[in-house]
Legacy VTK file of the C-alpha trace (Angstrom):
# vtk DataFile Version 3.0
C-alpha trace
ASCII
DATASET POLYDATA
POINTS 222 float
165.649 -1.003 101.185
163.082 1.834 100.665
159.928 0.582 99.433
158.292 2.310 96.658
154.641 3.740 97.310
151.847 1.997 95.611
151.227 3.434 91.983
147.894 5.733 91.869
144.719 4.724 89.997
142.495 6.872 88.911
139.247 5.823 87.248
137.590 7.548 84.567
133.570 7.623 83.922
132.516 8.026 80.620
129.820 10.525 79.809
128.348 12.100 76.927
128.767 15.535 76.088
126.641 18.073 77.898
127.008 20.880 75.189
123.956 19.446 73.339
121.814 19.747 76.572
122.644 23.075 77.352
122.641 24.838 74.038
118.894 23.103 73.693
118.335 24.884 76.808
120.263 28.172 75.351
117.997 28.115 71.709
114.580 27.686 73.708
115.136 30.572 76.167
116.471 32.643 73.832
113.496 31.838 70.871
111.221 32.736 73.691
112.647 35.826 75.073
113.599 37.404 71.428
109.403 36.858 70.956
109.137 39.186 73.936
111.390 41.750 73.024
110.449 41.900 69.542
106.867 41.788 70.547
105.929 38.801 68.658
104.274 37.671 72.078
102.079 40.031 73.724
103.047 42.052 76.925
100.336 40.075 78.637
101.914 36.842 77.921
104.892 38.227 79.846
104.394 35.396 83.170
103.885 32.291 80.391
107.362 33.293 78.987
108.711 33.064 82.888
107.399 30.203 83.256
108.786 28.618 80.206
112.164 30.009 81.482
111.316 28.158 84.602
110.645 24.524 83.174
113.545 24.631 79.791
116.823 26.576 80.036
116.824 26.411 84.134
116.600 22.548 84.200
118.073 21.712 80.624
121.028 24.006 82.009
121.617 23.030 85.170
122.156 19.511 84.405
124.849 20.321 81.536
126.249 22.496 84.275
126.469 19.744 86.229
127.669 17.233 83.777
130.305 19.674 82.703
132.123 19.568 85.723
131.463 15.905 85.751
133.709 16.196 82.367
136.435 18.179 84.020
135.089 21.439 82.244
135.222 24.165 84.222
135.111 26.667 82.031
132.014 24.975 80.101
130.542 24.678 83.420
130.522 28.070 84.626
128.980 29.363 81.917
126.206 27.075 81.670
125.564 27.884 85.301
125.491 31.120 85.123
123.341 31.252 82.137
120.456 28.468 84.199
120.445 30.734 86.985
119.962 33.685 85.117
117.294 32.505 83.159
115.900 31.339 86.428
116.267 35.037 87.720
114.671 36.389 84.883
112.003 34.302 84.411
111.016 34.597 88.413
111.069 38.569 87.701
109.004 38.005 84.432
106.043 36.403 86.742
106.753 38.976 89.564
106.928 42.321 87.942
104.492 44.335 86.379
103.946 43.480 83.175
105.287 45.505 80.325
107.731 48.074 82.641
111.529 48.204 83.045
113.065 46.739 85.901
116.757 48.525 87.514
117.310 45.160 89.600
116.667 43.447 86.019
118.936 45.276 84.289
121.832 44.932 87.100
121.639 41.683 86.744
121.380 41.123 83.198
124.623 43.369 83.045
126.286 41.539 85.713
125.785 38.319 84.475
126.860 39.573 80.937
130.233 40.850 81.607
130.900 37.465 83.935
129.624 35.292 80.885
132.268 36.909 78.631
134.617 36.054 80.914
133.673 32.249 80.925
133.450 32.931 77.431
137.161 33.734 76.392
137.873 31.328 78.743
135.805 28.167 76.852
136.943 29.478 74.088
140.921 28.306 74.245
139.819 25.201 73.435
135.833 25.272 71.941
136.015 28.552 69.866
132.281 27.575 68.542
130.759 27.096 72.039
132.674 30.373 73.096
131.656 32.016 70.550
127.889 30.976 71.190
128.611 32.405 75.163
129.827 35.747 73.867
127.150 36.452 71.792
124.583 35.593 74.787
126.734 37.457 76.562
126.227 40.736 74.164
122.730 40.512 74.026
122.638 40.125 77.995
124.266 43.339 78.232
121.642 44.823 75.440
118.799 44.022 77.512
120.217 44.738 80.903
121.190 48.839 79.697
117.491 48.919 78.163
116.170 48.271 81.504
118.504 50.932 83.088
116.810 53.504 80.578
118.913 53.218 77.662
116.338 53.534 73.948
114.115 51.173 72.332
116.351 50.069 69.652
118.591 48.808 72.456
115.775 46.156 73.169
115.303 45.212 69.578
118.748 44.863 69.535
118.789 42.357 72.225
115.786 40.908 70.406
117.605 40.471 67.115
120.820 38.752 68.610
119.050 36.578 70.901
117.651 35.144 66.840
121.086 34.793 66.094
122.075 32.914 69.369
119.008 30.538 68.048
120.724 29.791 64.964
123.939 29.460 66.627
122.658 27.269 69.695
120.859 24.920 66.925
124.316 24.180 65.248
126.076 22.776 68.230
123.172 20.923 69.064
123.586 18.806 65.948
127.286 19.180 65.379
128.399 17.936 69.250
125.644 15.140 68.826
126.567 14.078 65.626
130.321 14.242 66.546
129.288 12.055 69.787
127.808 9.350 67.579
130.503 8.677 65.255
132.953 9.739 67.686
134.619 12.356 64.879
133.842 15.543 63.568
131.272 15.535 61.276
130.664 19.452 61.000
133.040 21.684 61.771
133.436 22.380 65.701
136.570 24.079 65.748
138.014 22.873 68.400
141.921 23.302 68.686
144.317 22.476 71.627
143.117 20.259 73.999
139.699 20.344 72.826
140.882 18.637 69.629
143.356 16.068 71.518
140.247 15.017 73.226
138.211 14.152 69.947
141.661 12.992 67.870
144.216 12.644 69.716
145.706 9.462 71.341
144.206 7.644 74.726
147.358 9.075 76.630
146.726 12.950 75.175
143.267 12.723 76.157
143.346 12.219 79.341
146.931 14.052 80.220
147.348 15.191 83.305
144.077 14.390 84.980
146.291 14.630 88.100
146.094 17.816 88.207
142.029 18.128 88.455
139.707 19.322 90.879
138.625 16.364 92.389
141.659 14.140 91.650
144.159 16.794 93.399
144.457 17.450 97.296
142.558 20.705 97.055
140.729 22.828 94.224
LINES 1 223
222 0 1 2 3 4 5 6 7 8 9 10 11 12 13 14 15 16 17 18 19 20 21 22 23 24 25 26 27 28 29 30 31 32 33 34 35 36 37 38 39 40 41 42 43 44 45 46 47 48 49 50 51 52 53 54 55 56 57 58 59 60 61 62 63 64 65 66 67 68 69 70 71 72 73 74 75 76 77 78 79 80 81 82 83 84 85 86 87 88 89 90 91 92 93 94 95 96 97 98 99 100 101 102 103 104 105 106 107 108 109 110 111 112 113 114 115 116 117 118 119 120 121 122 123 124 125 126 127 128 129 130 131 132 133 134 135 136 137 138 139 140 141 142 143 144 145 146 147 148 149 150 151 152 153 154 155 156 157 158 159 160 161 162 163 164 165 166 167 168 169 170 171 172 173 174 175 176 177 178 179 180 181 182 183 184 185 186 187 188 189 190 191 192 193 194 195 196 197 198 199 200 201 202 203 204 205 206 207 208 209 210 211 212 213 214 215 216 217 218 219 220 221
């Protein structure tokens, strides 16, 4: 008589949602780096605004990259990666550089980091449109910035300026929609979530967590 193999456990840690975190992180760097571009701040205020980059979106970031992943997020995660260490870039350049000139590594990056943000983007976006919709934006207004520092006009700066405001606004809402949907474990404002996203908030025990099997870091390789 074959014996049957032993049935597989695998154990689930509950964590809060890291969206909150990060978009905190998202609405302060952006505030901050719209006063720049807009010249609400002063050019010579240029290395405070790096160093603000340095101690708020880089750490606040970071962790919900971190916690994303821990969440099975991967999407989520990249983005929110790739957003702390660009804010970490940036704000290292802001205390580095001369103060008030344009920058062609700057600009590389920001227009690197753009286009792979949009990717993460559409990809968050399957199942968080609101959240993906946040990325894209950012993702714009990276690509704003990064041609203005490859010579492209003025206005192309403002521009960045004007949609970083918008990411704000946008960054502030999921703040307070994903933390009050967290504490009363529904939707209070509208999220949008759909697919999976949505089986996760509404959906039955078994939908929620079908097939976790098939995760990094439940499956034999990644």
């Amino acid at each position: 008589m074959i014996e049957e193999p032993p049935p597989t456990r695998i154990f689930l840690r509950p964590i809060g949602s890291p969206f909150p975190l990060g978009m905190s992180g998202l609405a302060v760097a952006s505030l901050v780096q719209s006063g720049l571009d807009l010249h609400w701040l002063g050019r010579q205020q240029t290395p405070a605004v790096g160093l603000i980059l340095l101690a708020v979106p880089f750490v606040l970031q970071s962790l919900a990259a971190v916690f994303s992943y821990l969440a099975r997020d991967g999407s989520a995660g990249s983005a929110l990666g790739l957003l702390a260490s660009t804010w970490l870039a940036v704000g290292l350049l802001h205390l580095a550089s001369p103060v008030g000139g344009r920058s062609g590594a700057l600009g590389l990056l920001l227009l690197a980091a753009g286009g792979t943000l949009a990717i993460s983007a559409s990809a968050v976006s399957v199942a968080k449109p609101l959240p993906g919709t946040v990325f894209m934006i950012e993702a714009v207004r990276f690509v704003l910035a990064g041609a203005y520092q490859l010579g492209a006009p003025t206005p192309w700066h403002q521009a960045a300026g004007i949609i970083g405001l918008a990411v704000v606004a946008l960054a502030g809402y999921c703040v307070l929609a994903f933390e009050l949907e967290g504490q009363r474990r529904q939707a209070l404002l509208p999220t949008l979530r759909r697919g999976r996203g949505r089986e996760a908030i509404v959906g039955t025990a078994s939908e929620a967590i079908d097939d976790v099997v098939h995760d990094a870091g439940v499956r034999q390789t990644t």
